[in-house]
Backbone bond lengths (Angstrom), bond angles and torsions (degrees), N, CA, C in turn:
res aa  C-N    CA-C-N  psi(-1)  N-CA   C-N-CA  omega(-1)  CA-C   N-CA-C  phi
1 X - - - 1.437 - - 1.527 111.09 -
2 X 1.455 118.07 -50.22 1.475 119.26 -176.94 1.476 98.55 -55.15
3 X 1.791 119.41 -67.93 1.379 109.63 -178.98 1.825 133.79 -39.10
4 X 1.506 112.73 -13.90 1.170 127.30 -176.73 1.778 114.47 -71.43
5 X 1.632 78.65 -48.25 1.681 106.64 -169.60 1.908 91.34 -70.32
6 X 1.185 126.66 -71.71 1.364 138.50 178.72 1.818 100.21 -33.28
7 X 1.029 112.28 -71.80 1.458 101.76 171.81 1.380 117.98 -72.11
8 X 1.131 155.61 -7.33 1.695 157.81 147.45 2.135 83.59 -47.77
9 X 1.374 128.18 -87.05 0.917 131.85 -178.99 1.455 123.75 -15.37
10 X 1.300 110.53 -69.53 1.179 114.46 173.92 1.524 129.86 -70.41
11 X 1.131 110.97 -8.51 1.510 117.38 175.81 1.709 100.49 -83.94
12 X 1.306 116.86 -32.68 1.671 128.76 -179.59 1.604 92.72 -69.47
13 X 1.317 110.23 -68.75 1.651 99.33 -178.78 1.363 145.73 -31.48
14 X 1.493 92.67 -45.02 1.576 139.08 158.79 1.693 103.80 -38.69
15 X 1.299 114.19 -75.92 1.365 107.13 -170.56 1.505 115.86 -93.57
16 X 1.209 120.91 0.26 1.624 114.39 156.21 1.532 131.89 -83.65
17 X 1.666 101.30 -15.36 1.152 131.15 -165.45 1.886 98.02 -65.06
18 X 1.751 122.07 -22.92 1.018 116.93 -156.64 1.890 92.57 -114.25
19 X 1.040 110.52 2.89 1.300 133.03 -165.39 2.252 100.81 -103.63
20 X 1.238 87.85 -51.18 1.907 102.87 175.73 0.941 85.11 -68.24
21 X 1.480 161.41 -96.65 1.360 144.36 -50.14 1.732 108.14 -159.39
22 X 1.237 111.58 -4.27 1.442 124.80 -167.08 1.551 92.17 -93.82
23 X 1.730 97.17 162.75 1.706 96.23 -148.91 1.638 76.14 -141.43
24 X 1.008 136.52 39.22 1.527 141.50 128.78 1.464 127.30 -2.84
25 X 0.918 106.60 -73.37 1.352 136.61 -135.44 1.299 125.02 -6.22
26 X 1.431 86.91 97.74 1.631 97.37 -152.06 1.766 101.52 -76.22
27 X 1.230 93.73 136.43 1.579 112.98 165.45 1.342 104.79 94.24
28 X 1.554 122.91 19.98 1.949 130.99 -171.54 1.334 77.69 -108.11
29 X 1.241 84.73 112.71 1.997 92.61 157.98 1.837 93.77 -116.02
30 X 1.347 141.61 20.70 1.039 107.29 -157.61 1.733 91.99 -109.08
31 X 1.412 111.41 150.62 1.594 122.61 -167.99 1.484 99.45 -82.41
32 X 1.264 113.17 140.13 1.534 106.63 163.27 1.661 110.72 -117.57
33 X 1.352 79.41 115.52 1.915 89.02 -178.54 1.599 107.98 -106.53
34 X 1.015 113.72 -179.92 1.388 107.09 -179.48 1.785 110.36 -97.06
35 X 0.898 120.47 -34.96 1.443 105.83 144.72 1.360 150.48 -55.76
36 X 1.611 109.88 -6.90 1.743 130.46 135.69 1.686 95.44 166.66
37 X 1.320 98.15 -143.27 1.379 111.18 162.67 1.333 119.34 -125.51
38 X 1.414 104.56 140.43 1.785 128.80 164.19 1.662 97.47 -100.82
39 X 1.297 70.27 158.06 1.835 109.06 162.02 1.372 125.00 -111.91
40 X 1.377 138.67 67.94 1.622 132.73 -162.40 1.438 102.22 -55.62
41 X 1.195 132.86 130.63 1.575 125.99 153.04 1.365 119.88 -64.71
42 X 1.315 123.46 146.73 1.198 127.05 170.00 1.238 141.00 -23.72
43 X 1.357 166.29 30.41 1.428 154.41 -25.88 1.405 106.05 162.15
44 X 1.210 120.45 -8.28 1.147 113.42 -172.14 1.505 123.82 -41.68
45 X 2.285 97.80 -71.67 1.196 106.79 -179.82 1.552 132.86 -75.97
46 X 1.647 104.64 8.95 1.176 109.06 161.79 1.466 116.94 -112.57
47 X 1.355 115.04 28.80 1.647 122.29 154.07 1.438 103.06 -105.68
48 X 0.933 129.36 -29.59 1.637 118.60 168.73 1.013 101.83 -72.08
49 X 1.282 147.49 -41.63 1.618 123.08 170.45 1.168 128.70 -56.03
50 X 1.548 127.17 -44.56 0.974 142.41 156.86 1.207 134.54 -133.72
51 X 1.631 121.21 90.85 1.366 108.51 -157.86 1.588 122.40 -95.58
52 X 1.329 104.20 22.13 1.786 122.93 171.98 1.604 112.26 19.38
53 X 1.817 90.92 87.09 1.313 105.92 -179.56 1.207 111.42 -113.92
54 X 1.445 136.09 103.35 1.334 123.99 172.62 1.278 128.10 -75.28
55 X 1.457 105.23 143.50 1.409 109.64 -165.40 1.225 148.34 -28.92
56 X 1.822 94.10 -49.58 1.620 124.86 154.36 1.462 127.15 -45.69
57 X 1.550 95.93 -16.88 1.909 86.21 -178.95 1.061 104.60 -113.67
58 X 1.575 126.79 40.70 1.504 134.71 160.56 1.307 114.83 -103.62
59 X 1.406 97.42 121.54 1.863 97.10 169.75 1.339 112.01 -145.44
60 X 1.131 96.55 135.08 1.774 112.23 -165.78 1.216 118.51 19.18
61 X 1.477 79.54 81.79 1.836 121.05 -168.31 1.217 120.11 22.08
62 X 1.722 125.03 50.90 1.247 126.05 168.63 1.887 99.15 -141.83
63 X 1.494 91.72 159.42 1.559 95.93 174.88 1.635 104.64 -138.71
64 X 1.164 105.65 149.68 1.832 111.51 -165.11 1.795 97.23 -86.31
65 X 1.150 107.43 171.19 1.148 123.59 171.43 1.266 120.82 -175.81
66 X 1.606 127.03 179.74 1.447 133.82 170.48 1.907 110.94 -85.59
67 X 0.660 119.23 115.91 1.679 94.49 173.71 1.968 89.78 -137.81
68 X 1.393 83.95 131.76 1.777 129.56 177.89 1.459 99.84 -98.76
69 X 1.713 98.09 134.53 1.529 108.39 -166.66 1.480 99.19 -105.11
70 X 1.257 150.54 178.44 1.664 144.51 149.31 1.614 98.35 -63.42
71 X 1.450 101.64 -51.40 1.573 109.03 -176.83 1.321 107.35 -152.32
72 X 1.703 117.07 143.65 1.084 117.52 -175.26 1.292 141.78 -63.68
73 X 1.719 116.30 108.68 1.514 117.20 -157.32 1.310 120.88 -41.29
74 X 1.314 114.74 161.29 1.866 113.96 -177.73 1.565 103.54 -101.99
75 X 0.912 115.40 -158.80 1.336 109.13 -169.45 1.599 128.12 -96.64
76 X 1.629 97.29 -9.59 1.513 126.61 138.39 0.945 136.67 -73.20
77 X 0.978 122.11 -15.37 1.728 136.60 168.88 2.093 88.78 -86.34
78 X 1.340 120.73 -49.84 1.279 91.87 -146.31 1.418 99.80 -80.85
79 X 1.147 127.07 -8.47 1.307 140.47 -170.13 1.964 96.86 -76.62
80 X 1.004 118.36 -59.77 1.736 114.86 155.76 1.131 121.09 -38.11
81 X 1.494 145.88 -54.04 1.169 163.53 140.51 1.590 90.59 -19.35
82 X 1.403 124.57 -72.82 1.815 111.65 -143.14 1.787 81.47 -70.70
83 X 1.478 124.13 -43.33 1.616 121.04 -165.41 1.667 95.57 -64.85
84 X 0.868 149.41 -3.37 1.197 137.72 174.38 1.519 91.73 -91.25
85 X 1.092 146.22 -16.90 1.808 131.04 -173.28 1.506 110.28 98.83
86 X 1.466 104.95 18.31 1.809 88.87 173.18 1.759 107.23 -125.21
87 X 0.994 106.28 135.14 1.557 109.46 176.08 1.180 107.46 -101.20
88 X 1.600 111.40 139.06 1.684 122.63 179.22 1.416 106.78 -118.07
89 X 1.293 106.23 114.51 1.463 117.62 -179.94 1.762 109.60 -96.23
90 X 1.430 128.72 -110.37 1.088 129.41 -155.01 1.849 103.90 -84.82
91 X 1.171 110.76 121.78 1.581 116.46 175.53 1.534 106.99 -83.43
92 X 1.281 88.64 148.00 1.461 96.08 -175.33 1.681 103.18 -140.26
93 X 1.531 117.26 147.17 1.843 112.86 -154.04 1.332 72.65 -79.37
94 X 1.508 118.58 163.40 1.297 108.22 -34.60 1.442 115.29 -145.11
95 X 1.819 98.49 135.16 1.352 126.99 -174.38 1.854 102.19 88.24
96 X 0.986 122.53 5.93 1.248 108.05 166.94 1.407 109.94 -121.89
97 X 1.792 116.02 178.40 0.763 127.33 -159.90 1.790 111.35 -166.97
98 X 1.746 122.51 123.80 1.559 110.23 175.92 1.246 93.65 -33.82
99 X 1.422 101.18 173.44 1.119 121.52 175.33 2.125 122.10 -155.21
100 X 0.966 126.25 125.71 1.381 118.23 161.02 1.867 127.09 -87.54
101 X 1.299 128.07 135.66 1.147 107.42 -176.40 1.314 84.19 -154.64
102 X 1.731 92.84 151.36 1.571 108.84 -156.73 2.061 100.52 -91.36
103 X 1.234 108.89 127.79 0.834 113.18 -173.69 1.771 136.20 -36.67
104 X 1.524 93.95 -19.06 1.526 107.97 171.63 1.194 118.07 -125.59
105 X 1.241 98.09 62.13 1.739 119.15 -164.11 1.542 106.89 -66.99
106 X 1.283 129.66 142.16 1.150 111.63 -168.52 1.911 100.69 -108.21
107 X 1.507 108.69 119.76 1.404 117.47 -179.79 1.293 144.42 -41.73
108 X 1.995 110.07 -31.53 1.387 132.19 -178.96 2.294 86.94 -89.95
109 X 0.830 124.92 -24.43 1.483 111.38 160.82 1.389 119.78 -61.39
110 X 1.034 118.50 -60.78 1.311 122.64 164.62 1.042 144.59 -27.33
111 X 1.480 116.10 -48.34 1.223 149.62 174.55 1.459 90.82 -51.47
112 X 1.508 131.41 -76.59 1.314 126.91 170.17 1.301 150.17 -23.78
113 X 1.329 117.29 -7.90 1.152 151.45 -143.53 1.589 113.62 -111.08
114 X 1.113 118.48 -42.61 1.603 132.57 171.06 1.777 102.33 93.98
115 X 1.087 114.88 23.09 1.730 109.94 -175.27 1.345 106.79 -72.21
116 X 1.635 109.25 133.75 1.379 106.10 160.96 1.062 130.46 -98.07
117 X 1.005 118.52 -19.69 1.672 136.89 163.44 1.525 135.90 -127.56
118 X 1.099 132.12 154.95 1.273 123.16 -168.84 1.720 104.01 -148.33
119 X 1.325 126.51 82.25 1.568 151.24 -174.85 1.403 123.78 -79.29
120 X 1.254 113.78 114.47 1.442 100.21 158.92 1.423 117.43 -74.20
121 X 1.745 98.42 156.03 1.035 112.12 -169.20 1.893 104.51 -95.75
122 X 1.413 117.71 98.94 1.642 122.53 -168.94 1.789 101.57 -67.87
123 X 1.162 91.72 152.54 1.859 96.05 166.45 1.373 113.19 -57.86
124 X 1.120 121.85 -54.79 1.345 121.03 179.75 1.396 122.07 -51.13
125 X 1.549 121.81 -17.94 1.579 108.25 175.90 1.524 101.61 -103.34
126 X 1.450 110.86 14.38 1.928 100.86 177.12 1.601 92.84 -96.16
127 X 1.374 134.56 1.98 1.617 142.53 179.00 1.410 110.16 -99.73
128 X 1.543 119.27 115.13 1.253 157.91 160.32 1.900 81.48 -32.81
129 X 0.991 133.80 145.72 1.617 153.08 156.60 1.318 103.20 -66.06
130 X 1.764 131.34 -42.66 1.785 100.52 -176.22 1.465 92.74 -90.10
131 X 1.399 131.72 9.49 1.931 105.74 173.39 1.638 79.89 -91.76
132 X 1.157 126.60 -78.32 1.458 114.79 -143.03 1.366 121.95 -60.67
133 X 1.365 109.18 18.85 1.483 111.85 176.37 1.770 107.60 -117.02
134 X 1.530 113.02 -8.79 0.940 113.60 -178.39 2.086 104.02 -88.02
135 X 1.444 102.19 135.71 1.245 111.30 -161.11 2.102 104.58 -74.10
136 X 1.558 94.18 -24.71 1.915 87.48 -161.75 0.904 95.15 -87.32
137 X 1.987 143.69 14.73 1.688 131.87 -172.81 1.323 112.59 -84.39
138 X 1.590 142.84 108.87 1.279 113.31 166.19 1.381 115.32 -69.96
139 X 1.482 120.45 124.04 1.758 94.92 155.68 1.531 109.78 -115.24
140 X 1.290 93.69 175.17 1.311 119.91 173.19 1.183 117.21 -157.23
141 X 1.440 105.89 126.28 1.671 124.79 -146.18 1.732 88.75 -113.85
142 X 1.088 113.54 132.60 1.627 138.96 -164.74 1.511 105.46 -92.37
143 X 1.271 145.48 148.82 1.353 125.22 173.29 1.580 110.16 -69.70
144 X 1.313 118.05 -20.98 1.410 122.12 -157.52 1.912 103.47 -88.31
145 X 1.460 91.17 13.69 1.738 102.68 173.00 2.102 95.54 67.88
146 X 1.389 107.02 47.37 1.556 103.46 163.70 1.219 103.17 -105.74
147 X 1.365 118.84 141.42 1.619 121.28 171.56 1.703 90.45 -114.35
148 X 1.301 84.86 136.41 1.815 95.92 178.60 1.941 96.34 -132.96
149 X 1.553 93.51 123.10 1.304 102.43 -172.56 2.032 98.55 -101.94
150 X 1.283 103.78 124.09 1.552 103.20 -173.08 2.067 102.02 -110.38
151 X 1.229 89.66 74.96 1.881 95.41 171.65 1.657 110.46 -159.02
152 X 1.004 125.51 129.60 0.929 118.50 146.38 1.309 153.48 -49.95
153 X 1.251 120.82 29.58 1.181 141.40 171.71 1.525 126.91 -119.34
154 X 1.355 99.92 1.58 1.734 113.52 -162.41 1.799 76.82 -152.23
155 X 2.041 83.65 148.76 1.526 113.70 177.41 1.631 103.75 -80.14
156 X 1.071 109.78 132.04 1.673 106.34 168.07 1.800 109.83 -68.18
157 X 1.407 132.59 108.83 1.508 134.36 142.73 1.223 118.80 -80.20
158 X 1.171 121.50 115.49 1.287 129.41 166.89 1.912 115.07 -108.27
159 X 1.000 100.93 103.55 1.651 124.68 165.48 1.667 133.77 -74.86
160 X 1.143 123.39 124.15 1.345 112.33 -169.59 1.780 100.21 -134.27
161 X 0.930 120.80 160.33 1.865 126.77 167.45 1.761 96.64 -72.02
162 X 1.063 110.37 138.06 1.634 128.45 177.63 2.073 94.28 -51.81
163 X 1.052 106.54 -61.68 1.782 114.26 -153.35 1.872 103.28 -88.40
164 X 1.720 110.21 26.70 1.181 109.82 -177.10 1.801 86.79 -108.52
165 X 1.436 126.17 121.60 1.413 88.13 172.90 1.804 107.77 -97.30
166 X 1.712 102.22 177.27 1.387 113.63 -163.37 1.752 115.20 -68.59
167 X 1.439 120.17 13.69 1.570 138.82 -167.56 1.655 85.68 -86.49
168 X 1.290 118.30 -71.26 1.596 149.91 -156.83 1.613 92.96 -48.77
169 X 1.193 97.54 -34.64 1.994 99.79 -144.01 1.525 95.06 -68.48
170 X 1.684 111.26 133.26 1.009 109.19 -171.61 1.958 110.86 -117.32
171 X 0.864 101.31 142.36 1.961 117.46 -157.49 1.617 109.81 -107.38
């Protein structure tokens, strides 16, 4: 009888166990950046209509962005994703991820893809909360996503996208 009950138990454990512990979270669209959290709205099919890219934020023929998944691609999905021309670098919770996309991205690819959103990436969320609140920092934010901190009181980091090379980078 105990062994019955002991295995009844564990078979219950068993299937809630994927139910506790799953990292879903279904229906969180909200991004956590380090400058807080957003919520992107849905945007997809009105970035394929118009996905208002200015000129300046093209470099060797790609432009960065936020792109929000419904759910986070598998490794077949991301492999579709890179053959479509976009590279996903740093993920961020949740379901998105930077992003590169080639400037003549083709739209009916896309579509395939499951994106729910498609974000620019603002200066203000590539800033840490104690620099951009501190009043004596100049910055100046690079298109190529460099933050160059000009004070002596703070370390200079300089950041670049892996597939930009260092010829392009403009100062």
């Amino acid at each position: 009888m105990n062994q019955a009950k002991t295995l009844t138990f564990l078979v219950v454990l068993m299937c809630l166990s994927n139910t506790l512990f799953a990292q879903k979270h279904i229906g969180n669209f909200d991004q956590l950046l380090l400058t807080g959290t957003q919520t992107p709205v849905e945007n997809f099919n009105s970035f394929l209509l118009s996905p208002e890219i200015d000129r300046d934020e093209i470099i060797q023929n790609q432009f960065y962005r936020l792109i929000q998944f419904f759910e986070i691609p598998t490794e077949l999905e991301r492999r579709t994703v890179e053959e479509s021309g976009i590279q996903l670098f740093d993920y961020l919770p949740h379901r998105t991820y930077v992003a590169s996309i080639p400037s003549d991205f083709s739209k009916e690819k896309l579509r395939d893809l499951n994106i729910r959103s498609i974000t620019k990436l603002e200066a203000t969320q590539k800033i840490t909360l104690s620099i951009s609140s501190d009043e004596k920092v100049l910055l100046n934010i690079i298109q190529t996503s460099l933050l160059l901190l000009f004070s002596n009181s703070y370390r200079i980091k300089i950041l670049r996208f892996m597939n930009i090379s260092t010829r392009s980078t403009r100062w």
